[in-house]
N, C-alpha and C positions, 0 to 999 in steps of 0.2 A: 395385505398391501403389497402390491407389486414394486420393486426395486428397478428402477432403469442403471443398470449397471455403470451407463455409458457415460451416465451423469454425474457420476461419485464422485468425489476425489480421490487423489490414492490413502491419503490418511483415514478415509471415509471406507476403501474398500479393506484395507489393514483390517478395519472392524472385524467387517461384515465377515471378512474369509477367519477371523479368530474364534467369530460367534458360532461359527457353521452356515450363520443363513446367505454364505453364498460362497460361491468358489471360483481359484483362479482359474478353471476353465471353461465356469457360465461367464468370467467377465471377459475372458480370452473371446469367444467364438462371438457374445454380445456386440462386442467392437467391429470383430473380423464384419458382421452383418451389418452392421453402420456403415463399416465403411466402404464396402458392395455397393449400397444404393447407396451412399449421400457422396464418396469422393469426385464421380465423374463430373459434379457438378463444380468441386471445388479444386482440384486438382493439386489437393496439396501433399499428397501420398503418391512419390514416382517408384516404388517400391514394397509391394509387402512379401512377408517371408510366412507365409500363414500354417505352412507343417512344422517345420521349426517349431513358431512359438506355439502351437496347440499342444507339441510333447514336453515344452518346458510350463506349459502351464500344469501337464498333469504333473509333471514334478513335484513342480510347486503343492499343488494343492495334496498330495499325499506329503510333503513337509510341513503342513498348517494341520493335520489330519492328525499328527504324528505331537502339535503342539510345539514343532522345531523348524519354525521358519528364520532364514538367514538374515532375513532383517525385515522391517515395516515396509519395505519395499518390494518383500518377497510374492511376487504375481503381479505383478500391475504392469501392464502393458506400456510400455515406451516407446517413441517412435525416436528417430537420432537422424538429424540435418545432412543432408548429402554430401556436406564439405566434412563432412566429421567419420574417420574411418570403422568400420566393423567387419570382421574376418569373416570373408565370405560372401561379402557383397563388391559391387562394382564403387567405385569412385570417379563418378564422373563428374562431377561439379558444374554439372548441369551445362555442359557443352559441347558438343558435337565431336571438338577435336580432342578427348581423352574418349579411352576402350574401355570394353566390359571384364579387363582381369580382375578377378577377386580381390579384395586384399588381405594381406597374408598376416596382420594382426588388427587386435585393436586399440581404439587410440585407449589413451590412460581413462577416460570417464566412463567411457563406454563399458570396458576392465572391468573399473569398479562396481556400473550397474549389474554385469550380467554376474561378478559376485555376489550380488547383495540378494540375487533371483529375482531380480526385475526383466521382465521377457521383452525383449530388444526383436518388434515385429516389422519395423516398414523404418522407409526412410524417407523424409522429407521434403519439399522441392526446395532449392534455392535458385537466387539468379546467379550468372553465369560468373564461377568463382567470387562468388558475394559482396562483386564491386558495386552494387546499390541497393539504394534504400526501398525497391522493392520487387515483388516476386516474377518472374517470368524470364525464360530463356531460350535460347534455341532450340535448345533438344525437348524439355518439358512444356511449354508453352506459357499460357496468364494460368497464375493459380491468382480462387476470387476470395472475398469475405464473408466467414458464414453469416455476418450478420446482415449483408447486403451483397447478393452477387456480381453485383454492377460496379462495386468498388475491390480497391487493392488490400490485402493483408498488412503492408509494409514489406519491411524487407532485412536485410538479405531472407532470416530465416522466418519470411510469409508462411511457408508451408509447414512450418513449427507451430507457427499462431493461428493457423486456419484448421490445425489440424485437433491441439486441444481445443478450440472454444467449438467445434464440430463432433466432440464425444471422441476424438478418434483414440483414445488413451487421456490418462488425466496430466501425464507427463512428459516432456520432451527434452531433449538436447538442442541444445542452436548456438549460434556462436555471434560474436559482436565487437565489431572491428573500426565502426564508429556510431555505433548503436541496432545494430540489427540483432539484436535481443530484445532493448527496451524498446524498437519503434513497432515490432509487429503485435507486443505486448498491447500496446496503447491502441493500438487499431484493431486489434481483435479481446480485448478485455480483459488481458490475462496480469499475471505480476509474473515479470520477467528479470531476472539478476545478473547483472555482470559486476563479478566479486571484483577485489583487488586484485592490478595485473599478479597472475603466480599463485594465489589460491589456488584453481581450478588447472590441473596438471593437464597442457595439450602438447601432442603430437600426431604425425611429422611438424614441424613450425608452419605457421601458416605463411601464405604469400605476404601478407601487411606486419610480418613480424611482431613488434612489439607494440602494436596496436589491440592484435585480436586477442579477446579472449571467448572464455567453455562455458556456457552455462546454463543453467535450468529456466524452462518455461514451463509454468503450471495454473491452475484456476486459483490456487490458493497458496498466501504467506507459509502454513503450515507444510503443504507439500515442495514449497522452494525449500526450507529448511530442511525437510527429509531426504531431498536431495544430494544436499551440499554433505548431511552427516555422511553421507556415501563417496561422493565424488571431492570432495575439499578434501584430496589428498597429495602432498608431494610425487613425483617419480623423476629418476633418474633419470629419461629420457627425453626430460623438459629444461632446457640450463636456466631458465628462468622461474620454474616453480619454486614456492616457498614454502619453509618447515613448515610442520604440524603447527596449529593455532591451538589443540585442546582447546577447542568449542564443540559446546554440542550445542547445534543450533534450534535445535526443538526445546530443550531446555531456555535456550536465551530469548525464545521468544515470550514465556510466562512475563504475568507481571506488570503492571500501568510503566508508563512512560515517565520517568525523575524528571520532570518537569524542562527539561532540555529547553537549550537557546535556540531556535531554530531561524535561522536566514530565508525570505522570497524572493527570491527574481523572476519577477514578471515575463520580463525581455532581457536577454541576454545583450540586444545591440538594436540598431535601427530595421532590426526584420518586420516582415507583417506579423501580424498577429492573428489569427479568426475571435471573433468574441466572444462566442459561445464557450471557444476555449479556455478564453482568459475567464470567462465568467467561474468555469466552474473549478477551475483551479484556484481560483479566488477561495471561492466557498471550503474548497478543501484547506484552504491556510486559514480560513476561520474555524471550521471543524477543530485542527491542530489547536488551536485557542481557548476552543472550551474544552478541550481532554488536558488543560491546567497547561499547557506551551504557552510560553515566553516566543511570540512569532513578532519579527520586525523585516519590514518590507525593506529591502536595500540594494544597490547596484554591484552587478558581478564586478569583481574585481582586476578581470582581464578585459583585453583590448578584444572585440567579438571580431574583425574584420582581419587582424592583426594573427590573429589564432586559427581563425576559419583560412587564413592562406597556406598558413603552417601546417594545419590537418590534409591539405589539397596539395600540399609540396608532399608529404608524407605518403600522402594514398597513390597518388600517380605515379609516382619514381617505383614505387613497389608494382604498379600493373604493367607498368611497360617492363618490368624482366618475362612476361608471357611472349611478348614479341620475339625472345630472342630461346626462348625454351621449343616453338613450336613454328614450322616455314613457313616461309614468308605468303608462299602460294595455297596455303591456306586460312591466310589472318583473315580473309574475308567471311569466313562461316563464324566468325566471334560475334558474339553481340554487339551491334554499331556503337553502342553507348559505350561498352565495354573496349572497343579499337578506338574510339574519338579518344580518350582516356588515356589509356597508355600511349598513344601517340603523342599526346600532350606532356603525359610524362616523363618524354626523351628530349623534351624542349628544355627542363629544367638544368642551369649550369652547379657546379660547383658550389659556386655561393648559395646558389639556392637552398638547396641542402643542409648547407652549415648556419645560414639562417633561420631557418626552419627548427632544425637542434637546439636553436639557441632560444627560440621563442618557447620553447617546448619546456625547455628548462624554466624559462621563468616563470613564465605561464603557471607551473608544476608549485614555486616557491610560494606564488600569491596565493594557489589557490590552498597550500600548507597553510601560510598565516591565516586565510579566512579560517581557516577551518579551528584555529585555535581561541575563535572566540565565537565560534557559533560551533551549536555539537552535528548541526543537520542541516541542508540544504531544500530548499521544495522550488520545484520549477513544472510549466507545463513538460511534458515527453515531447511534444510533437508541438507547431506552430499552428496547425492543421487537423482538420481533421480526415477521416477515410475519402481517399480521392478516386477517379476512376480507373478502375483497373488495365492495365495497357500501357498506361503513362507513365513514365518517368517522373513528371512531376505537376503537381497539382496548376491550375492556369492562375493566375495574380487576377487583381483588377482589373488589370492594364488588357488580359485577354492572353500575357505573353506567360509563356511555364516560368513559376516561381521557384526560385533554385533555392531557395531560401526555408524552406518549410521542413527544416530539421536543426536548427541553430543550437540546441540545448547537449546532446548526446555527444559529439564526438571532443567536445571538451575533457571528459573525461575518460576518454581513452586518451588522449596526448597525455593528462596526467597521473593517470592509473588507480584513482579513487573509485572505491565501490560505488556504485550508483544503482538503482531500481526501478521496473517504472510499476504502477498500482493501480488497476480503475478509478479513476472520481467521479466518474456520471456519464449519462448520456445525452447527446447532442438532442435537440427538436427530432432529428428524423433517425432516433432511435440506434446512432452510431456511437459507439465507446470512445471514451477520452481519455485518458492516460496524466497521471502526476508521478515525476522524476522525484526520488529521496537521492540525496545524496551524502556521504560523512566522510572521515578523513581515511587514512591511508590503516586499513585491516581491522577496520571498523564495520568488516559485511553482516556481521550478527547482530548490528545495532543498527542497518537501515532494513534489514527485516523483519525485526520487532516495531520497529515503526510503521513500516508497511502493513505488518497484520493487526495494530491496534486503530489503524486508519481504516482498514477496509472490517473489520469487525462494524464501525459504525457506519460505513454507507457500503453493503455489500450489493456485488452485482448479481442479475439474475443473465444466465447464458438464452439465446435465442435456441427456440423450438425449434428443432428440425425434426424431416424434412419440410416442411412450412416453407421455411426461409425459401428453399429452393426450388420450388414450383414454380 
């Protein structure tokens, strides 16, 4: 029986390269050929490094050889989001106005992966410094969805989510600053984590400060956890990162689910809904129900309009310091989306700000007390489902672009609660849907075991390529 490498997961290729029947550098060169032919179509790889990682696969594979690989992650190809740094590659942030100087470390994940001998081959597309929810920029252009090329990935890190559910590696980096972890997860099928803010140790700080966080994108619960055993590490370099947890998260995810309280919110507020969405996120909270959950339907606890200004006070006061990093007679080559934004940003007084702060705090308290009486949170990811590619944002009823088709995700980054997002099914026309887990505050090893005893019972099947893209 023939093995498609491209398909494994990393826990799946762990096996394979233990058993002998394969190696890290049939799975290495496997990829590098995938993604020859299938990237041009998707353009989610603005970067591959393919000498590099062909000699660290043979590393790799004479340490598997040897019976002494550095960890489960030793040979498995990873790709790492263009806002996220690695020594030796360029950091453009997918924008015309930064250069191709190398950079001269890497960030703390990165570290960690290429410790653990996880081969760090390409990088990512993002939009332009990953002020939106999805993929395309000036420099790199629309990256599409392997599952439909006519729609968008999501975003910021599209080209993290286009990239595993396309074979291109089974593992990625991406970052999430009001959900561009979980929203490209949902749109391309994958389970995407954004721990507790300070888990996941990043550097330089990002532009959105205390918003963004590090974290793994993979096809499977089991491969997020083999991640984090790697990357869920402290470093000095982050003033925001936090001690050790002594988790091992492949360990925490064994074992049925203690029957947990778990909360649905439908609707966070008066946003649209699509139904297919609701429908099938429905279904996933009845799922939750027969795996012995205690599931009660009930209203978020914050003000959605109230919180959603607060997350838009936050995001724009932080885009518009670009304005003043880079001249003036060049703000025109930014991305429109990206200059309407921060120009808006400079509109913001004083008060605004300290209002903002304030809601953020509270916001933070109520969503503490939910969380004390319910162990888990389920919500759709997305409002939405895969829209088309180009847009900014999907069209309403009305015909006008609904700005509204991400209501769920950036809540939790105002409060800093682990969050998840997990396939629950697929649309009529064969598009992935995404369900948000959420728990309290350093509880990330317990919305992962949730995740992988959820998608254990409705697993997804990835789209055949190159098919899709003919």
């Amino acid at each position: 029986m023939t093995i498609d490498l491209t398909q494994a997961s990393a826990a799946q290729l762990g096996k394979l390269y233990a058993k002998g029947k394969a190696s890290p550098v049939e799975a290495m060169k496997a990829v590098l050929r995938r993604v020859e032919s299938v990237n041009p179509h998707l353009n989610a790889l603005c970067l591959v490094d393919a000498e590099p990682a062909l000699t660290a696969a043979k590393a790799s594979e004479r340490r598997w050889k040897k019976g002494k690989p550095l960890s489960a992650l030793d040979g498995v190809p990873v790709s790492v989001k263009e806002l996220v740094r690695v020594k030796g590659w360029p950091v453009r942030m997918g924008s015309k106005l930064t250069d191709t100087t190398p950079a001269e470390a890497d960030a703390p994940a990165v570290a960690r992966l290429r410790e653990s001998g996880a081969i760090l081959f390409a990088q990512s597309t993002s939009s332009e410094y990953g002020h939106k929810g999805v993929t395309d920029s000036p420099l790199h252009g629309i990256t599409r969805n392997p599952w439909d090329v006519t729609r968008t990935p999501g975003g910021s890190s599209g080209g993290a989510g286009a990239a595993v559910a396309a074979g291109f590696g089974p593992i990625a980096i991406g970052t999430d600053g009001g959900g561009s972890v979980r929203l490209p997860s949902s749109f391309t099928g994958l389970v995407g984590l954004k721990a507790t803010f300070g888990r996941v140790a990043a550097w330089p700080p990002s532009l959105t400060g205390e918003l963004s966080n590090t974290g793994p994108m993979c096809r499977t619960a089991l491969d997020a956890a083999l991640m984090m055993n790697v990357i869920a590490r402290p470093d000095p370099l982050d003033g925001w990162s936090l001690p050790p947890d002594g988790v091992d998260y492949v360990e925490a995810l064994k074992g049925k689910l203690k029957k947990p309280r778990i909360a649905f919110v439908l609707r966070m507020g008066d946003h649209p809904l699509d139904i297919e969405v609701a429908a099938l996120v429905t279904k996933a909270a009845k799922r939750f129900e027969k795996m012995g959950c205690i599931v009660e339907e009930v209203m978020a606890p914050t003000n959605y309009r109230e919180t959603g200004r607060a997350f838009v006070v936050h995001w724009l006061s932080a885009l518009q310091r670009l304005l003043q990093l880079y001249p003036e007679q060049r703000h025109r080559e930014f991305d429109e989306s990206l200059m309407a934004g921060a120009e808006n940003g400079r509109k913001f007084t004083l008060q605004d700000l300290v209002n903002a702060q304030v809601v953020r705090r509270d916001m933070t308290i109520a969503w503490n007390g939910f969380f004390t009486k319910y162990d888990l949170l389920l919500t759709p990811t997305l409002a939405v489902q895969p829209f088309e590619a180009g847009q900014n944002a999907p069209l309403g009823a009305d015909g006008k672009p609904n700005h509204q088709w991400s209501p769920y995700t950036f809540q939790f980054n105002l409060s800093r609660h682990p969050a998840i997002s997990v396939p629950c099914g697929r649309s009529r026309d064969g598009l992935p849907i995404g369900l948000q887990i959420v728990a309290g505050h350093y509880k990330d090893a317990q919305v992962l075991r949730a995740a992988a005893r959820y998608a254990e019972a409705d697993p997804l099947e990835f789209p055949v390529l190159p098919e899709t893209v003919k």
